[in-house]
C-alpha positions in Angstrom: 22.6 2.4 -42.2 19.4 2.2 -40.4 20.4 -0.6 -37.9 23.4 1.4 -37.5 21.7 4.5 -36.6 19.2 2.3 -34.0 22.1 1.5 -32.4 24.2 4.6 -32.3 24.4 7.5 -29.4 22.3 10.4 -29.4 24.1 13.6 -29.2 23.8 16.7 -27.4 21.9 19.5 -28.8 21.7 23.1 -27.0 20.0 22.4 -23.5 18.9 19.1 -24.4 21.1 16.3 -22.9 20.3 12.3 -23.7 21.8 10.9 -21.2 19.2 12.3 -19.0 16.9 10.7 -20.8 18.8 7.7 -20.2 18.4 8.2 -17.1 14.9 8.1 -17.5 14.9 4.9 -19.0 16.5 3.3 -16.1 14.5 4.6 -13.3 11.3 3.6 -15.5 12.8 0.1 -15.9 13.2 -0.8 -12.5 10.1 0.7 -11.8 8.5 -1.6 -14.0 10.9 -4.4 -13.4 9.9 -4.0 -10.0 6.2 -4.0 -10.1 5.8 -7.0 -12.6 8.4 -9.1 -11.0 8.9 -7.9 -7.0 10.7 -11.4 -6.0 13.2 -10.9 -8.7 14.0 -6.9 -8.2 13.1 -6.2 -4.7 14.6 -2.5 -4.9 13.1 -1.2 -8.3 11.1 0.8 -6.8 13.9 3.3 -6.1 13.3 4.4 -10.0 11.0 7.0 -8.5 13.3 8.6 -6.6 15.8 8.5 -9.7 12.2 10.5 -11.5 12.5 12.7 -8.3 16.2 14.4 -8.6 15.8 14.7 -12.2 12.2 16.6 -12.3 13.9 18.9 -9.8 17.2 19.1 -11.8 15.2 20.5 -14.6 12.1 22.6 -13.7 14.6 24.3 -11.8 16.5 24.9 -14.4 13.8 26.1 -16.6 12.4 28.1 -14.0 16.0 30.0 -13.2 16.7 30.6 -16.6 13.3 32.0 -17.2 13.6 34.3 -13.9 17.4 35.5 -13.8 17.0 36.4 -17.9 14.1 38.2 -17.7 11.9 36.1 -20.0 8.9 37.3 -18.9 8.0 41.3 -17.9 5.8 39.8 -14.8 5.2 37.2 -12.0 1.9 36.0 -13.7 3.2 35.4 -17.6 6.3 33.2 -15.9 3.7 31.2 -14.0 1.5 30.7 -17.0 4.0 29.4 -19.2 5.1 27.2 -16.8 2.0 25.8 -16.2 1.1 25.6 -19.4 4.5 23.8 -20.6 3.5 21.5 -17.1 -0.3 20.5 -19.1 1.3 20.1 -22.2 3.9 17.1 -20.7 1.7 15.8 -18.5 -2.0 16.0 -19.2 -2.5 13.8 -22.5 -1.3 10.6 -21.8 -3.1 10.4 -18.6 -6.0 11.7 -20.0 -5.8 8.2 -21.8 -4.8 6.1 -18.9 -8.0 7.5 -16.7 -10.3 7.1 -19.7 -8.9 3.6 -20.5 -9.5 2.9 -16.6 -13.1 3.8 -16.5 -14.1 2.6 -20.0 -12.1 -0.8 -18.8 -14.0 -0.4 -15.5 -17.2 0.3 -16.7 -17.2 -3.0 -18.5 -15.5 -5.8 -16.1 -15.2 -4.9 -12.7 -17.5 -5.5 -9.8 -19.1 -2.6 -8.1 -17.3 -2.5 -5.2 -14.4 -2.4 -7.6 -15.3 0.0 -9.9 -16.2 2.4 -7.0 -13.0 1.9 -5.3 -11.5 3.0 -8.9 -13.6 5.7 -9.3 -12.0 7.3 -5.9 -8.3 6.7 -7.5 -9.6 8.5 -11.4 -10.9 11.6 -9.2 -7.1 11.5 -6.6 -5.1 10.8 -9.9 -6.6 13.7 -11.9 -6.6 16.2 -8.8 -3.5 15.3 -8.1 -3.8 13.9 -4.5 -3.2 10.2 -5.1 -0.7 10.8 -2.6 -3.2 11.5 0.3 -5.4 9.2 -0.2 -3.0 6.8 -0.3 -1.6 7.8 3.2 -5.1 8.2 4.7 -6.4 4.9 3.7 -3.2 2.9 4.5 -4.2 0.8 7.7 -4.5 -3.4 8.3 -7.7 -4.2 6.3 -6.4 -1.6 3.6 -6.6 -3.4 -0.2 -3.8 -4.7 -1.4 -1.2 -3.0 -3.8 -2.5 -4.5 -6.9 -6.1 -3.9 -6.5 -5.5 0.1 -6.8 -5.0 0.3 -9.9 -3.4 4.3 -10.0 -1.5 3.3 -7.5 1.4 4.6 -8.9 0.2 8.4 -9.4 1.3 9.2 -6.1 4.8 9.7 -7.4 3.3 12.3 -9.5 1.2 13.8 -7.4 4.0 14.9 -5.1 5.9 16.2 -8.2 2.6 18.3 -8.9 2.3 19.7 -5.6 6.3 20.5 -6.1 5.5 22.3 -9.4 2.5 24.5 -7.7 4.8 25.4 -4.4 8.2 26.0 -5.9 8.1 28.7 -8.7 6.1 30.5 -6.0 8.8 30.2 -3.3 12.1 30.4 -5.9 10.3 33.6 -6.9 10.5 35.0 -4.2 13.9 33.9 -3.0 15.6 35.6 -5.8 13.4 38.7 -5.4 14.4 38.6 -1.7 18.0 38.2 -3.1 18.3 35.9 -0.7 21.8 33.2 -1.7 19.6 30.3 -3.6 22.2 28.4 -3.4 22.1 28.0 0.6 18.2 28.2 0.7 17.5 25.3 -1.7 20.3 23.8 0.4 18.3 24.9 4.0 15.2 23.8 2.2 16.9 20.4 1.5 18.0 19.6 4.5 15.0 20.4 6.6 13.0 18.2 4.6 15.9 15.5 4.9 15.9 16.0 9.0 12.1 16.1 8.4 12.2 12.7 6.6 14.3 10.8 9.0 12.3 11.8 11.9 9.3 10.0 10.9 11.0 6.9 9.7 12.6 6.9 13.3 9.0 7.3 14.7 7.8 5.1 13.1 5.8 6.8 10.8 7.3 5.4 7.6 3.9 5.8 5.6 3.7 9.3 6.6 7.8 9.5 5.0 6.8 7.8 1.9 4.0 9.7 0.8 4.2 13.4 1.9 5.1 15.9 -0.1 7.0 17.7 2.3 9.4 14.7 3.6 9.9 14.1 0.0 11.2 17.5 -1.1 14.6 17.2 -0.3 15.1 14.9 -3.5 13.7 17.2 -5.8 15.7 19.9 -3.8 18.9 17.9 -4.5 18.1 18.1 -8.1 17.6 21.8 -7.7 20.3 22.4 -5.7 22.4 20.7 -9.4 20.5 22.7 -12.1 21.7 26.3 -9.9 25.5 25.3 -9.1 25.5 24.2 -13.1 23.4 27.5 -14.0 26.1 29.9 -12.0 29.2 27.6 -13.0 30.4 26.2 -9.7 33.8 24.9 -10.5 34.5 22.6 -8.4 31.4 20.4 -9.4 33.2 19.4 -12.9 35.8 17.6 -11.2 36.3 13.8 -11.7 33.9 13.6 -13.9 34.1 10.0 -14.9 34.5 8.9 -11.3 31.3 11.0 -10.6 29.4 9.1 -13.4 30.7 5.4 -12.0 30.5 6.1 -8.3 26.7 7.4 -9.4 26.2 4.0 -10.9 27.6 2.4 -8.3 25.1 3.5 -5.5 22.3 3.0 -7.5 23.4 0.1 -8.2 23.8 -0.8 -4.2 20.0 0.3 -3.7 18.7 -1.5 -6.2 20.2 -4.7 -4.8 19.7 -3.9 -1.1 17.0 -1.9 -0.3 13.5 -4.1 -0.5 9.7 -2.7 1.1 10.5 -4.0 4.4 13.8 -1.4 4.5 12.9 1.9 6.8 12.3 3.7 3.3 13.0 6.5 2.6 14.7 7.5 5.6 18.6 6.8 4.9 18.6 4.3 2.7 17.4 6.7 -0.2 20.7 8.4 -0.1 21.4 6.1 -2.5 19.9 6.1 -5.6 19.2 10.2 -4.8 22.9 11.1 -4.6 23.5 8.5 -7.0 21.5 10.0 -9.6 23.0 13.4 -8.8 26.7 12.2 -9.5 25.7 10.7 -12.8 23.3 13.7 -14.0 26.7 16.3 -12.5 28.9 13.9 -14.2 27.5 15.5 -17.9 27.3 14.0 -21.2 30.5 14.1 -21.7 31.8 11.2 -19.9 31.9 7.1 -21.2 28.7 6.3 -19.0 26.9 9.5 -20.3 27.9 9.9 -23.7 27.9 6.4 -24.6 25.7 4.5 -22.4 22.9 6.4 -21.8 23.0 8.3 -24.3 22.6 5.4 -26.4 19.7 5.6 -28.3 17.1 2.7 -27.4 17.9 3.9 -23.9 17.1 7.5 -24.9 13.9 6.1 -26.8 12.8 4.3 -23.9 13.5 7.2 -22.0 11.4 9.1 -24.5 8.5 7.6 -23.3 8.8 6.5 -19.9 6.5 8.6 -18.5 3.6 7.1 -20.7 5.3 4.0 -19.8 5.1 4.3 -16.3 1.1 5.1 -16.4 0.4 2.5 -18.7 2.5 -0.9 -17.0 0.7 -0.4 -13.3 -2.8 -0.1 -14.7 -2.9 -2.6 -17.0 -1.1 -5.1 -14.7 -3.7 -4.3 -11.7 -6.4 -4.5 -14.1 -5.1 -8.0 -15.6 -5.0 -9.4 -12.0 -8.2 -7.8 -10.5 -9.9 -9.1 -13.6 -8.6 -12.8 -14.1 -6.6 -13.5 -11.1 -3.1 -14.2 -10.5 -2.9 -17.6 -9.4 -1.4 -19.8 -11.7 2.4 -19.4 -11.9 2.5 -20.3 -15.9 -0.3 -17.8 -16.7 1.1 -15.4 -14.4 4.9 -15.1 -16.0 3.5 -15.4 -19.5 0.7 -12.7 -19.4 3.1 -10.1 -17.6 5.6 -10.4 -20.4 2.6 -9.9 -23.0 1.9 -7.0 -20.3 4.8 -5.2 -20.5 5.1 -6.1 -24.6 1.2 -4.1 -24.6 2.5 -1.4 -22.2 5.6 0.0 -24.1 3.4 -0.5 -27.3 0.5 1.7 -25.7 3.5 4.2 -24.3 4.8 4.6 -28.0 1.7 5.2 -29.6 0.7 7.9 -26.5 3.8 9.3 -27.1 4.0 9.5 -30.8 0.6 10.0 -31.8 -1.1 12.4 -29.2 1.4 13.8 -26.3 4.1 15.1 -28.6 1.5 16.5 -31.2 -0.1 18.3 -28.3 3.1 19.6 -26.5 4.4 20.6 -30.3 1.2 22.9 -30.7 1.2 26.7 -30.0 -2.7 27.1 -30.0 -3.7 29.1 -26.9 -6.5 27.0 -25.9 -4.9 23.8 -25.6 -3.7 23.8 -22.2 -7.3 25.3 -21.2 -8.8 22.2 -22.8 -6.3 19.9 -21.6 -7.0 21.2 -18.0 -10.7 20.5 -18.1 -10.7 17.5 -20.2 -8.9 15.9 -16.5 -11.2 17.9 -14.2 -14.2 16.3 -16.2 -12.4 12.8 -15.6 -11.8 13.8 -11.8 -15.6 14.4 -11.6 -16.6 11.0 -13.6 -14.3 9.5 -11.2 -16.4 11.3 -8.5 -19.2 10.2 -9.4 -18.8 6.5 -10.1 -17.3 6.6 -6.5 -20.7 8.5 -4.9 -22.8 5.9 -6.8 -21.1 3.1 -4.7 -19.4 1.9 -8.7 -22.8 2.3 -10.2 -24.0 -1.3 -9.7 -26.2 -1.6 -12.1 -24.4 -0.2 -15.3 -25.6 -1.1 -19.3 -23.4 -3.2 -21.3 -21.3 -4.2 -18.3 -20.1 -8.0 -18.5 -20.2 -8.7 -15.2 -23.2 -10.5 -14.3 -25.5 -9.4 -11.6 -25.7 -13.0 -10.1 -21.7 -12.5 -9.0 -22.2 -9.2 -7.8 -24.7 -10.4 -5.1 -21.7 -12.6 -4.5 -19.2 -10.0 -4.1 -21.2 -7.9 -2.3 -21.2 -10.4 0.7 -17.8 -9.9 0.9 -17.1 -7.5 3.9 -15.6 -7.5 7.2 -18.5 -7.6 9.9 -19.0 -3.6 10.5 -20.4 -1.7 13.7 -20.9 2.0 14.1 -18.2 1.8 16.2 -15.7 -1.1 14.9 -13.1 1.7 14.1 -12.1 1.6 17.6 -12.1 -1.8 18.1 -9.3 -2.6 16.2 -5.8 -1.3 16.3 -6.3 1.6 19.2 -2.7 2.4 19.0 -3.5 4.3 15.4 -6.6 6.3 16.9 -4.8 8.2 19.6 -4.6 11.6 20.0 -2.1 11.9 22.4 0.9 9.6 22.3 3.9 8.7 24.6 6.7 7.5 22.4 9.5 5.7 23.7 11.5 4.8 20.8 9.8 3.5 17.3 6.6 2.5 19.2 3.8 3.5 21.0 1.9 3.0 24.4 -2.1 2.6 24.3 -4.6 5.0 25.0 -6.9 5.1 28.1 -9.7 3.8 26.3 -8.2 0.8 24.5 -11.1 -1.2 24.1 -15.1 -1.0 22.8 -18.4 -2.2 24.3 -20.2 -4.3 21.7 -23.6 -6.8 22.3 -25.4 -5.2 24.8 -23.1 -2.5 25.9 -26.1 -1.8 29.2 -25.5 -5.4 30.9 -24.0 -5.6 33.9 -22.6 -9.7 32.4 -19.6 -8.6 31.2 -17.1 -10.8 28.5 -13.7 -9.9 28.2 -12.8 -11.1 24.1 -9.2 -9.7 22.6 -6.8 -11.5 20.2 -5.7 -10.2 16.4 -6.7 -9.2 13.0 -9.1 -12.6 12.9 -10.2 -11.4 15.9 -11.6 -8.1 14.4 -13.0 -10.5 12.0 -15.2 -12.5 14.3 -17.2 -9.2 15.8 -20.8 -10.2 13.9 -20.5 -13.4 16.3 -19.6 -11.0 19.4 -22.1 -8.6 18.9 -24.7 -10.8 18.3 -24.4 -13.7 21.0 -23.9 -10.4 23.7 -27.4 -9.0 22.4 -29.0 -12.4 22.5 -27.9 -13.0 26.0 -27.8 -9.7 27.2 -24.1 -9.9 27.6 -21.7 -7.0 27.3 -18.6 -7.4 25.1 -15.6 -5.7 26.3 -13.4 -6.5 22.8 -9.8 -5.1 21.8 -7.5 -6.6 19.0 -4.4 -5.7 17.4 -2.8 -6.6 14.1 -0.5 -9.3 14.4 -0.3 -9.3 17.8 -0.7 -12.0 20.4 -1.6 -10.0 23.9 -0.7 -12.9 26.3 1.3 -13.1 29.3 5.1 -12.8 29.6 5.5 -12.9 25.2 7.4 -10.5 23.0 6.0 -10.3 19.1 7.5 -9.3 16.7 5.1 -6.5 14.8 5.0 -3.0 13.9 4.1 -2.0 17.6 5.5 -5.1 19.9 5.5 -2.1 22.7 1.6 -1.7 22.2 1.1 -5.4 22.0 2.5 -5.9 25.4 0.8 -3.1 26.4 -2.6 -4.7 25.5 -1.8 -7.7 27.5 -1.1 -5.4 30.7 -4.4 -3.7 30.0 -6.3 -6.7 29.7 -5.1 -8.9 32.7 -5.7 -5.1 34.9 -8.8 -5.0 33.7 -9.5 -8.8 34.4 -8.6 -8.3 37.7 -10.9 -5.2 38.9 -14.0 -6.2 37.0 -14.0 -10.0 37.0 -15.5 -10.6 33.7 -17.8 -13.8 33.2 -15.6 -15.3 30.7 -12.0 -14.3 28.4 -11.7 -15.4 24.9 -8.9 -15.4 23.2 -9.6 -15.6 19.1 -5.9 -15.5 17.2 -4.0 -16.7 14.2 -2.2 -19.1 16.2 -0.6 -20.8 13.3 1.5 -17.6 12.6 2.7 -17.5 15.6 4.7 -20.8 15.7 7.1 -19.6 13.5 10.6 -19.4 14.8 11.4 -15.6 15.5 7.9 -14.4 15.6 7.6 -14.4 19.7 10.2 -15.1 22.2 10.0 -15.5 25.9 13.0 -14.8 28.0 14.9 -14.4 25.2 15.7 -17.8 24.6 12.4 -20.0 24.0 10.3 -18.9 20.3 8.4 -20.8 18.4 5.7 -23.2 19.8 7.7 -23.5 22.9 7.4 -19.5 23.2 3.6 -20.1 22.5 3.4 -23.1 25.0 4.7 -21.3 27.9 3.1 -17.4 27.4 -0.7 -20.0 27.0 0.3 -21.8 30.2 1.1 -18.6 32.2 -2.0 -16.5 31.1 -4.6 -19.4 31.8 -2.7 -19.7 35.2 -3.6 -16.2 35.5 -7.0 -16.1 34.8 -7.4 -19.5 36.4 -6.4 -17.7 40.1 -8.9 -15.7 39.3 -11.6 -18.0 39.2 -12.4 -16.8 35.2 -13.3 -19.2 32.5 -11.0 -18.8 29.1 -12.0 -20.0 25.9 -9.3 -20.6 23.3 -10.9 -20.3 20.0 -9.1 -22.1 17.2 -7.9 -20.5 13.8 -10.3 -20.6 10.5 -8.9 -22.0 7.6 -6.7 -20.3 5.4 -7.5 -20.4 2.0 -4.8 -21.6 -0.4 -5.3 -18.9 -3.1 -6.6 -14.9 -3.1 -10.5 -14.7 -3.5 -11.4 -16.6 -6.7 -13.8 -13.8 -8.2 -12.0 -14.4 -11.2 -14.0 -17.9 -11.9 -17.4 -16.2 -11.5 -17.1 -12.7 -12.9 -18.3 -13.5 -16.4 -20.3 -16.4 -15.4 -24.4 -16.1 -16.4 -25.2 -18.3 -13.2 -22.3 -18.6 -10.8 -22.4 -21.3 -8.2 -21.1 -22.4 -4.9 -19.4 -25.2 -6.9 -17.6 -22.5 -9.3 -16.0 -20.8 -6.5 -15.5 -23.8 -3.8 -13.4 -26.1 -6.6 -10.3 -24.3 -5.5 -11.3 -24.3 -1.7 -8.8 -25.8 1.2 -9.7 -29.8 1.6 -11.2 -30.4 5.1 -7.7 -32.6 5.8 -5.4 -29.3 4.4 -7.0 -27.7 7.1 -6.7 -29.3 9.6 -3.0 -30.3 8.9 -2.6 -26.4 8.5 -3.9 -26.1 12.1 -2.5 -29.3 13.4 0.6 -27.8 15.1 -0.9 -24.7 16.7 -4.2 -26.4 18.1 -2.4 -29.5 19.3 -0.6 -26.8 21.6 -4.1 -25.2 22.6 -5.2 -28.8 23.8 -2.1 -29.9 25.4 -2.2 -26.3 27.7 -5.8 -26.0 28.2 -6.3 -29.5 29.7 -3.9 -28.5 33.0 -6.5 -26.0 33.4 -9.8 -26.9 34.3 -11.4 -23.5 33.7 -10.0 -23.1 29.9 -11.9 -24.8 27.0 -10.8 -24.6 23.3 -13.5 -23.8 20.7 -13.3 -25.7 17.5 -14.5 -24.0 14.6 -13.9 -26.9 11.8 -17.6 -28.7 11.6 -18.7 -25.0 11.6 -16.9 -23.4 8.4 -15.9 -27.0 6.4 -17.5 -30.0 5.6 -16.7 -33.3 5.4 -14.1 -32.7 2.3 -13.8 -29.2 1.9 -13.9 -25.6 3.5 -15.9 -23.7 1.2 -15.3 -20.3 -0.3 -19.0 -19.8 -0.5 -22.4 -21.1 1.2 -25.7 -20.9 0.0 -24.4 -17.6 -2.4 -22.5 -15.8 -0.1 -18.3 -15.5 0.6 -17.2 -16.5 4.0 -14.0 -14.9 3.6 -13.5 -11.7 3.1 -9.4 -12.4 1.7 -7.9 -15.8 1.6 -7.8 -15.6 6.1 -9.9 -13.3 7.1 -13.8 -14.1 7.0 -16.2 -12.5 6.4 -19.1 -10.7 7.9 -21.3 -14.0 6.5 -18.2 -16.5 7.7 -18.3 -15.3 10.8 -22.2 -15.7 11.5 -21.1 -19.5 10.5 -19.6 -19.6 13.4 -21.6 -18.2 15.7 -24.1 -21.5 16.7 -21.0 -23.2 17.4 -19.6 -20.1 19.4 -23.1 -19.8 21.5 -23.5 -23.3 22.3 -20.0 -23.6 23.7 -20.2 -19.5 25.7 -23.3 -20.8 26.9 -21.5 -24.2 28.6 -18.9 -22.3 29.8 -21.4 -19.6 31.6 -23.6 -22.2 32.6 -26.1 -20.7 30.5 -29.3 -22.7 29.2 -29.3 -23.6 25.3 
């Protein structure tokens, strides 16, 4: 009888409908699905657009009902209820999650770490994760994993929904204006809204604002008040409304994936999907049976616990011990997601429906500062820089001197030296992309000389600025420096990157500028490896690859070589083969070199990583006397390996980029060979 009842459908009961709740379940699913396994189930992350159409489809419900019927004599007793309903739902279980995250924190992560978490426990409990995420988003930004609230930005824009919208639905039915057509107004604004940025390119913007986010909730919305005031014509074909819902959620989950211009278009899909099945009602096969089957409506139960636990654990596990081995990593994110319903159950059972189930006046007062205290701990771990020195922390202090060395090379002014297309104020658009500013480079070294250097390249360019800065004040040379993200600036090339309009641009603005001032010397620093690749530059159309990077070399050194200028080619750093290994020093009494340079790139890896691209560099540069290429190899490996770490410090500040420390490795090398080249003394 018991197995039978596991296993049976949940039924309707007044308001309450199941399959919504099975709904739930799904979007949660994928989310999860989605975060543990990204390869596998590229488009889960549509589940939290599937969260979006159903929060609207009820709050507005709730809120109509409440309004039209009078349940409360004023404004203010309609708003507190709500609110108070809002705390009781939302505020336990990730009063857990934040003080599992700083208690976890406090004990295992690095400094730098625990800070950077500290910022995401204050976003996440004032309910901004969404901004902060938006603001910080750039090249050198973390990756996904090592922000570990993440995933409260989703709620976050459903917060800022639940603060705006009683306030404007109020006054829309005290206006007696139709509700009907303004949610639908309101809906497709924000839809129009949406699409623009996608189209402009400002697809981070899409994702995480509130505003180009509303029209989901407003679909939802739009649902609960045609249901509310019996709009006939939306019970028609129900079953067909249920299946063809399935069926485009369905199509996003299997062809929408991150690179997709998302939201933009492409989350008509699981948003209109979600709306036929919730329209559909419980009534049909798919409702009544499927998702309203019970384990789906348990899981659904407690996917909102669900969805806070899975992320934060998960970023936790990996920030902690690493995700490198492929056995560890599939076997401990099962156990993950085992732990995470586990914890979701026992939030759910044990303290958010006790709490939402309790009529005492005072609980969603407490509830309210119990998060605004956590906001403030988060606060303050982040203004003590994560507290570095903190009792019964595991972490020892010999790795965080480690750690700490592991920063890009910073100047008071290194925000404008990389990516100038994303610090303009005034923008001409043509299309997706955009066109550089006036002042698309900095001045580093010593910015007074009248010695000028011309250096430019990409993101490892950025990287090698300690070297710049410091062989320009040494000689008394000025630095004239601009790079790009994934972009290779040279003559006659098209790149494929985010801003292939502004890459081109650069190379305009360089070659211009090499022709008026006549710099002493151009170098060119650049990932040239990634460049190779078939499809990532073309010439004419028809030449990519090396060939495409053989011909736009040989036409910019003929350039500069009219001009009578010197070009050094600087060749690629290693790569590392794995993310930073803090993992195999975090815990360690006295961490080594060793520790940390057992899983370094072999000396031969390297250079049969590089083999390819610097052969190229060779073969151009020697048909033109006045170009050089810069070997970096005896400077960052030796004889067998390229280290992680010298004498206690990281030289990389990710698995390609070094670090401020890596860079200074180079710089001997780098000075002897500027100094050849500008006929300078030693």
């Amino acid at each position: 009888m018991v197995i039978r009842d596991i296993f049976n459908r949940v039924r309707p009961k007044g308001f309450y409908r199941p399959d919504i709740d099975g709904m739930r379940a799904l979007a949660v699913l994928a989310v999860v699905a989605f975060h543990y396994s990204p390869a596998n189930f590229p488009g889960g992350f549509i589940g939290v657009d599937i969260f979006f159409v159903i929060s609207g489809y009820l709050i507005t419900g709730i809120l109509v009902k409440a309004i039209e019927e009078n349940e409360f004599s004023t404004f203010r007793g309609l708003l507190l209820d709500f609110y108070q309903r809002r705390i009781r739902r939302i505020f336990p279980s990730l009063i857990l999650v934040l003080i599992a995250c700083l208690v976890i924190g406090w004990l295992v992560l690095f400094s730098s770490e625990y800070e950077r978490l500290g910022k995401y426990v204050a976003a996440g409990a004032g309910y901004v994760e969404n901004f902060v995420l938006w603001n910080e988003s750039g090249y050198f930004d973390h990756a996904s994993i090592d922000k570990t609230l993440l995933h409260l930005w989703s709620l976050s824009v459903e917060e800022q929904f639940y603060i705006a919208w009683p306030l404007l639905l109020w006054a829309i039915t005290r206006r007696h204006w139709p509700l009907l057509r303004s949610i639908g107004l309101i809906a497709t604004t924000t839809f129009v809204l949406n699409i623009s940025l996608v189209f402009s390119g400002h697809t981070t913007h899409a994702f995480y604002s509130p505003v180009s986010r509303t029209w989901e909730l407003m679909v939802g919305a739009w649902l609960a008040v045609g249901h509310r005031h019996g709009l006939p014509w939306l019970s028609r074909w129900s079953s067909a409304q249920s299946w063809g819902g399935v069926a485009l959620i369905a199509a996003g989950l299997a062809l929408i994936q991150p690179i997709s211009a998302f939201p933009g278009f492409w989350a008509l899909l699981p948003v209109l999907g979600t709306a036929l099945i919730v329209n559909a009602g419980p009534n049909t096969f798919l409702n009544g049976r499927l998702l309203s089957w019970r384990p789906a409506v348990w899981v659904g139960l407690i996917s909102y616990p669900l969805y806070l636990w899975h992320w934060a654990l998960l970023s936790l596990a990996v920030i902690v011990f690493g995700d490198n081995n492929p056995t560890f990593r599939h076997a401990s994110r099962l156990v993950l997601v085992v732990v995470s319903i586990l914890l979701a159950w026992l939030s759910y059972r044990y303290f958010e429906n006790p709490i939402r189930r309790s009529r005492r006046g005072f609980t969603g007062l407490g509830l309210t500062i119990a998060v605004a205290t956590l906001g403030l701990a988060g606060l303050a771990v982040y203004g003590a820089a994560g507290v570095p020195d903190r009792p019964a922390s595991f972490v020892s202090a010999k790795a965080e001197q480690y750690v700490e060395s592991m920063q890009l090379g910073t100047l008071a002014n290194s925000r404008d030296c990389f990516n100038p297309q994303t610090n303009m104020t005034f923008l001409q658009k043509q299309g997706r992309d955009a066109y550089l500013p006036d002042q698309w480079y900095c001045e580093i070294g010593d910015i007074h000389s009248k010695t000028v250097v011309l250096a430019y390249g990409d993101s490892h360019a950025r990287a090698m600025i300690p070297t710049l800065d410091k062989y320009g004040k040494a000689t008394h040379t000025r630095i004239v420096f601009s790079s790009m993200g994934s972009c290779l600036p040279l003559t006659g090339v098209i790149v494929r990157t985010d801003y292939p309009d502004a890459c081109r641009e650069l190379s305009k603005k360089v070659t211009q500028f090499a022709s008026e001032v006549r710099p002493k010397a151009v170098v060119l620093i650049e990932t040239w490896t990634s460049y190779i690749r078939v499809g990532k530059i073309y010439v004419q159309h028809s030449i990519t690859g090396g060939q495409a990077l053989r011909a736009a070399l040989s036409e910019t050194l003929s350039f500069y070589q009219k001009l009578g200028i010197p070009v050094v080619l600087m060749e690629d750093n290693p790569h590392q083969r794995t993310s930073v290994p803090k993992a195999s020093i975090r815990f360690a009494k006295d961490p080594s070199d060793e520790q940390l340079n057992a899983v370094a790139v072999t000396r031969p890896g390297y250079e049969q990583q590089q083999a390819d691209a610097n052969s190229i560099l060779e073969s151009v540069a020697s048909q033109y006397p006045l170009a050089s290429v810069l070997g970096v190899g005896n400077a960052l490996c030796h004889a067998d390996i390229c280290p992680w770490a010298t004498q206690h410090e990281f030289l990389y500040y990710d698995s390609g980029h070094l670090s401020k420390a890596g860079a200074l490795q180079v710089y001997p090398v780098f000075a002897a060979h500027m100094n050849a080249v500008l006929g300078r003394e030693p």
